[in-house]
C-alpha positions in Angstrom: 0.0 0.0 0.0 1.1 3.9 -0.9 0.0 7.3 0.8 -2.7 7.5 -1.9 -4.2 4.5 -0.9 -5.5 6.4 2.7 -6.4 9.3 1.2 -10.2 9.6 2.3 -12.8 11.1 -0.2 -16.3 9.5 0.7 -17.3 11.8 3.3 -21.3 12.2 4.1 -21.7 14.3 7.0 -25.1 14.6 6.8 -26.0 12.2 9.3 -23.3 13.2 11.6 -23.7 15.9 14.2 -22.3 14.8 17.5 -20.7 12.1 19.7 -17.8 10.5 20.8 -15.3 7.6 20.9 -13.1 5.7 23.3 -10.1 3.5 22.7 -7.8 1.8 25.0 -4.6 1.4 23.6 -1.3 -0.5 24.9 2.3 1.0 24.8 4.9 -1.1 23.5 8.5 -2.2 24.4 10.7 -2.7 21.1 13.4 -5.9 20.8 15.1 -4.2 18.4 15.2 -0.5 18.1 14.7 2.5 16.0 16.8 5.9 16.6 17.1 8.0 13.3 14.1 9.2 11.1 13.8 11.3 8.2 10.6 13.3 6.8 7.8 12.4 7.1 8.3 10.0 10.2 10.4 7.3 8.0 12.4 5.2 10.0 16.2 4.8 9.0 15.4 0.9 10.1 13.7 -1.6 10.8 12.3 -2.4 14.4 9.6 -4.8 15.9 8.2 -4.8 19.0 6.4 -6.4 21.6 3.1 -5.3 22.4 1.8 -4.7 26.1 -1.1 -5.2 28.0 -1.9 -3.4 31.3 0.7 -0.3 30.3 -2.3 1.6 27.8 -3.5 4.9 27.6 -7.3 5.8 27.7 -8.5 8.0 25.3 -12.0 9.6 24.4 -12.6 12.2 21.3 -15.9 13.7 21.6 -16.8 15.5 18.9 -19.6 18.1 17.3 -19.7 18.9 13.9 -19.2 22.4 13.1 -22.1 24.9 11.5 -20.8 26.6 8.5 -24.0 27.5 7.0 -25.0 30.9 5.8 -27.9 32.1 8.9 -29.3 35.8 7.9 -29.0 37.9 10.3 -26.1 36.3 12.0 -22.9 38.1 13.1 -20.4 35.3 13.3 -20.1 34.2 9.8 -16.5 35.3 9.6 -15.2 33.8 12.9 -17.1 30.8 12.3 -15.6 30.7 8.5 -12.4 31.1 9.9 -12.8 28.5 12.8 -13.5 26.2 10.0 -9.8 26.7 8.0 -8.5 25.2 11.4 -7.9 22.7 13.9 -10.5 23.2 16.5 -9.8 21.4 19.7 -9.3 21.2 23.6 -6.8 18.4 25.2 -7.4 17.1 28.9 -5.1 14.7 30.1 -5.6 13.1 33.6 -8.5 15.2 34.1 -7.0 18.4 33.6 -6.6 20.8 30.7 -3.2 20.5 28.8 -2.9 23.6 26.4 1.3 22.3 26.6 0.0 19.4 24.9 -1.8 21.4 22.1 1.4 21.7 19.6 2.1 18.2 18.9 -1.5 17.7 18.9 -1.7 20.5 16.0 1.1 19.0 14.4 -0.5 15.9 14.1 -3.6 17.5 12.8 -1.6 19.0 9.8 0.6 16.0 8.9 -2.7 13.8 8.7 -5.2 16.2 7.4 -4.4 15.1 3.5 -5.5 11.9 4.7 -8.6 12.8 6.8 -9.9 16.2 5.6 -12.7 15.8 7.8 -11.1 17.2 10.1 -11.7 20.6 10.3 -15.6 20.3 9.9 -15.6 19.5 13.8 -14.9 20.6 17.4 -13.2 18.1 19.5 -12.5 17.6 23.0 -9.6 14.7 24.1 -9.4 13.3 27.0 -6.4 11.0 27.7 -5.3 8.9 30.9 -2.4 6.5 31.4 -2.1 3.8 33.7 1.4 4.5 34.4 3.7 7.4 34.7 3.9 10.1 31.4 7.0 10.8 30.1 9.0 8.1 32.0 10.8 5.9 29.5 7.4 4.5 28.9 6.5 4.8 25.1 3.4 7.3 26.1 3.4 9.0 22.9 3.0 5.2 21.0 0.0 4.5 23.1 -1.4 8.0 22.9 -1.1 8.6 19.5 -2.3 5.5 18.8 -5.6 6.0 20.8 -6.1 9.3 19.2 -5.6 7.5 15.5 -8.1 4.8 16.3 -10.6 7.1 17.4 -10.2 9.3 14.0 -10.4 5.9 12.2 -13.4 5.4 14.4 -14.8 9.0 13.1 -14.2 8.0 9.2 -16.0 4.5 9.3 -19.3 6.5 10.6 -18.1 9.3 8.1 -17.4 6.8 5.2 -19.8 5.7 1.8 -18.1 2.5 1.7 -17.6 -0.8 3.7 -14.1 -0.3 5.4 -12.5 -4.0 6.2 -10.9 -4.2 9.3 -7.6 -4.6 8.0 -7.6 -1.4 5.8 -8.8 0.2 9.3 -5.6 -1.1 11.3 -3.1 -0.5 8.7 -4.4 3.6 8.3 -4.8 4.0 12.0 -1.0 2.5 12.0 -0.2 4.8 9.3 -2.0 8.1 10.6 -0.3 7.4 14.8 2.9 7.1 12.9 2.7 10.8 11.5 1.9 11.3 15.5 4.4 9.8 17.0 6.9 6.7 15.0 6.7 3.6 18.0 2.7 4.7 17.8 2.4 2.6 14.4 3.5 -0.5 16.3 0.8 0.1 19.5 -2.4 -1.2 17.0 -1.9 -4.5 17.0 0.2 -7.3 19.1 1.7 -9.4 20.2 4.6 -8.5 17.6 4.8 -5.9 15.5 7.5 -4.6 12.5 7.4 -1.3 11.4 10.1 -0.5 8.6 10.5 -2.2 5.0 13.0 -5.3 5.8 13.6 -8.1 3.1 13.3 -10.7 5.3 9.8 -9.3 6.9 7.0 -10.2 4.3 4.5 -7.3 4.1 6.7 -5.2 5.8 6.9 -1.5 5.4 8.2 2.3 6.1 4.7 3.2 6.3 3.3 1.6 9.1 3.2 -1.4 11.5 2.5 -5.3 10.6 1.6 -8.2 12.4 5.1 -10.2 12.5 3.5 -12.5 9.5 5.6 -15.8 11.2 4.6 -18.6 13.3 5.9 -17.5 16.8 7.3 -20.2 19.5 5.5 -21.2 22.4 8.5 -20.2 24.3 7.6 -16.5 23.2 3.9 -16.9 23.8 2.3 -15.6 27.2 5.9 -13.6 27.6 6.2 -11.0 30.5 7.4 -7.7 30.7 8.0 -6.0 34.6 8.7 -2.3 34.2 11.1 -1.1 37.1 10.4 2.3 38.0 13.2 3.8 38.0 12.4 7.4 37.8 8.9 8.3 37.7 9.8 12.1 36.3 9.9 13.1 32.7 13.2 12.5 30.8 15.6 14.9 30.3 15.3 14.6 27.0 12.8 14.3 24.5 12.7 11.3 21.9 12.4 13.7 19.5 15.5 15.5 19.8 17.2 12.0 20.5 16.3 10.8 17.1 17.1 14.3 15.2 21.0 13.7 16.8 21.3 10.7 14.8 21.0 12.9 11.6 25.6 13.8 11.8 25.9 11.0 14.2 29.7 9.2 12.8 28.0 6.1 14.1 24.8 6.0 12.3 25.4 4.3 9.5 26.9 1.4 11.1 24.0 1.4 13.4 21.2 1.5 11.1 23.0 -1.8 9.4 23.5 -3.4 12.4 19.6 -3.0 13.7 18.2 -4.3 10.3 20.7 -7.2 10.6 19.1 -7.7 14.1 15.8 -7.9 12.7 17.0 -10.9 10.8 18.2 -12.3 13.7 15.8 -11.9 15.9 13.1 -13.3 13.0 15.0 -16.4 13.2 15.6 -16.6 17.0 11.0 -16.2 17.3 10.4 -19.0 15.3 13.0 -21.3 16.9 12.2 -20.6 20.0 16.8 -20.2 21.0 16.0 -18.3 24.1 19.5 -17.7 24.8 20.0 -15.8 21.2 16.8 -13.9 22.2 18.4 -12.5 25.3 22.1 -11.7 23.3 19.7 -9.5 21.0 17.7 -7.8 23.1 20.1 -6.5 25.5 22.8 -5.3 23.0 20.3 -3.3 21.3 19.3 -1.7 24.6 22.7 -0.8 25.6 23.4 0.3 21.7 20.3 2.3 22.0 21.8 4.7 24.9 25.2 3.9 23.4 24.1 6.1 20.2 22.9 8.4 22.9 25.9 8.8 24.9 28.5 9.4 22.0 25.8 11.8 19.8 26.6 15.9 19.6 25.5 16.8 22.0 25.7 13.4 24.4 23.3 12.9 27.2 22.5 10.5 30.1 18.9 9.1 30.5 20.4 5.8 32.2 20.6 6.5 36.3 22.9 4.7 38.8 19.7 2.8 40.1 19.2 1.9 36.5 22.9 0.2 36.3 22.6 -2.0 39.9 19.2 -3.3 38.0 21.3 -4.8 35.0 24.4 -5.7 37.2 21.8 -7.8 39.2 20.2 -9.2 36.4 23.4 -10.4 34.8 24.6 -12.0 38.5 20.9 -13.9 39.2 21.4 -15.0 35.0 24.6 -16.4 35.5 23.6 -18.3 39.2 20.5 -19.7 37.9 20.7 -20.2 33.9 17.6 -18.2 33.8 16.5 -16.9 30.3 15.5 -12.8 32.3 17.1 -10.1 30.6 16.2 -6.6 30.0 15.6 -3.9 27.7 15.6 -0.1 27.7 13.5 2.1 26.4 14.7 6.0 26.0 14.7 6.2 29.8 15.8 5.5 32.8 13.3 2.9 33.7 14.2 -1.2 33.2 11.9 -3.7 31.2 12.5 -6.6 32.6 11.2 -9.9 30.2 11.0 -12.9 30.9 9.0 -16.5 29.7 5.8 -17.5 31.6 7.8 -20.8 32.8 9.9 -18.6 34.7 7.4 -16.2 36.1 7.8 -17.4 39.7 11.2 -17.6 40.6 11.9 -13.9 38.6 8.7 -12.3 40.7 10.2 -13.4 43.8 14.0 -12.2 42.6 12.3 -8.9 41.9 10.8 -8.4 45.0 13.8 -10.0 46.3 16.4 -7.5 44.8 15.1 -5.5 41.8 12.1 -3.7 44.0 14.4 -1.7 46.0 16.1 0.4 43.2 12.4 1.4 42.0 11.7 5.0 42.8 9.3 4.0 46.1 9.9 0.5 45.4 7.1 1.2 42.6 7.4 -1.2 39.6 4.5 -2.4 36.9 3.8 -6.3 36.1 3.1 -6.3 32.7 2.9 -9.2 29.7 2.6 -9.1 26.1 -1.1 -8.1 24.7 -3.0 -8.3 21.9 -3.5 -4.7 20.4 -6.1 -1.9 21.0 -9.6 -2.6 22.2 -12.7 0.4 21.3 -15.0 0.9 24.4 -18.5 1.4 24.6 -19.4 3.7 27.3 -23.0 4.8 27.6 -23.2 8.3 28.2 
């Protein structure tokens, strides 16, 4: 599929005056990563990702369509003229209003309106909630994006002329959260997503997220994810300016290969179920990940000391018990730590054992991999 293919043309908004939509949609945690984009939100390589399950953000779009008709007599024809040539919205996130928020928002808005040129014949009011900490190291943006994407997909089936199929629905609401945010393509679905054209990936693309299209190994099935809290604040840094650094980075190059050869790796290492390959994989790419950090221009830190005793004690409870835990990072300070359901008891206890006291207020989140985005039904 192309750009042109999610350009939207059957709108009929004569039925259409008011309502609104709710999504839940999971965050992710990728295996292998991307760092480095170029316009519009094209990833220099491949990643894939597994999808989570309690780590989501909530998200409603209420919406009212906008009067544009001619009344005589009236004296707001102008403003309301010129209220239609924008993006008319309000953003509330855990219940209170977020007018910080209302850039990216907007930004999204442009980048997507080609695409959705509805758009601008509404008012909408967001309302978003996480169920864990914003801007931790926690890909919020994936999952929020992603909600927001679903729930404009939501708005075009009711909008559209023509029978939608649900995968043309998942592939454009991948496609329009990736113009929001990039990891938001790979938040739709689960439990593994790609996102970025690799040979080796059938259906893979730059565009947006796919299902990873190979049988997976019940050694990866039912897999668990416990995020250590690490630091609960927002990062130092935004993922955004992280990824522009990779543009004169000496190492990028080498980097992007070394990712996309990762993917092939990886690819093989999910079907065959070589658990021991799986853990090699996943922590070098986290450590690359801050690596490419630590020696861009300028460097930065998002790794804390706390963050470091984690790993040390992973790699010392690894190499006592021939356990298959590792960890990964995301562009924080905070520790994923996976492991396989036949190990979920002896790890649990070993991280309330040892990991729990690093957590910022010994807070940490048991998570496991999930199956995609789920729309509510709330009765107003």
């Amino acid at each position: 599929m192309t750009e042109t293919d999610f350009i939207f043309n059957n709108i009929n908004l004569s039925n259409i005056t008011n309502g609104s939509i709710t999504w839940k949609t999971p965050s992710n945690i990728a295996l292998v990563k991307y760092w480095g984009k170029r316009e519009p939100q094209i990833p220099e390589n491949a990643s894939i990702s597994f999808t989570l399950d309690s780590c989501f953000t909530l998200t409603t779009l209420e919406y009212k369509k906008l009067n544009t008709e001619r009344s005589e007599g009236s004296h707001d024809n102008t403003r309301v003229a010129e209220r239609s040539r924008s993006h008319n919205f309000e953003i509330y996130f855990e219940g209170e209003k977020k007018d910080e928020f209302k850039p990216k928002i907007t930004t999204f808005f442009k980048r997507i309106e080609k695409y959705v040129p509805f758009l601008k014949d509404f008012d909408f009011i967001i309302k978003s909630q996480n169920s864990f900490p914003h801007s931790s190291g926690i890909a919020s943006s994936a999952s929020g994006m992603g909600a927001l994407a679903l729930c404009i997909m939501s708005l075009e089936r009711s909008l559209s002329g023509v029978e939608m199929t649900d995968e043309y629905f998942n592939r454009k609401a991948s496609f329009l959260a990736r113009l929001g945010s990039g990891s938001a393509c790979r938040s739709i679905e689960g439990p593994l997503i790609v996102w970025g054209n690799h040979p080796e990936i059938e259906g893979s693309s730059d565009l947006f997220g796919v299902k990873f299209p190979y049988k997976i190994h019940e050694n990866f099935k039912n897999y668990h994810d416990t995020i250590l809290l690490v630091d609960e604040g927002e990062k130092q840094v935004s993922s955004t300016v992280g990824h522009q650094l990779m543009y004169n980075h000496p190492l990028a190059k080498q980097r992007f290969q070394q990712a996309n050869n990762n993917i092939s790796r990886i690819s093989k290492v999910l079907q065959n179920g070589d658990l021991k390959a799986f853990v090699e994989i996943v922590e070098s790419e986290a450590l690359t990940l801050h690596a490419m950090m630590m020696t861009s221009n300028p460097y930065f830190i998002l790794m804390k000391p706390n963050t470091l005793k984690i790993i040390n004690e992973i790699w010392g409870f690894r190499a006592q018990t021939n356990s298959n835990i590792c960890f990964t990072l995301d562009a924080g300070a905070n520790v994923h730590v996976l492991f396989p359901e036949s190990e979920k008891e002896i790890v649990n206890d070993f991280i309330k054992s040892n990991l729990m006291q690093f957590c910022q207020e010994n807070h940490y989140i048991c998570d496991s991999i999930g199956k995609g985005a789920n729309q509510l039904l709330i009765n107003s």
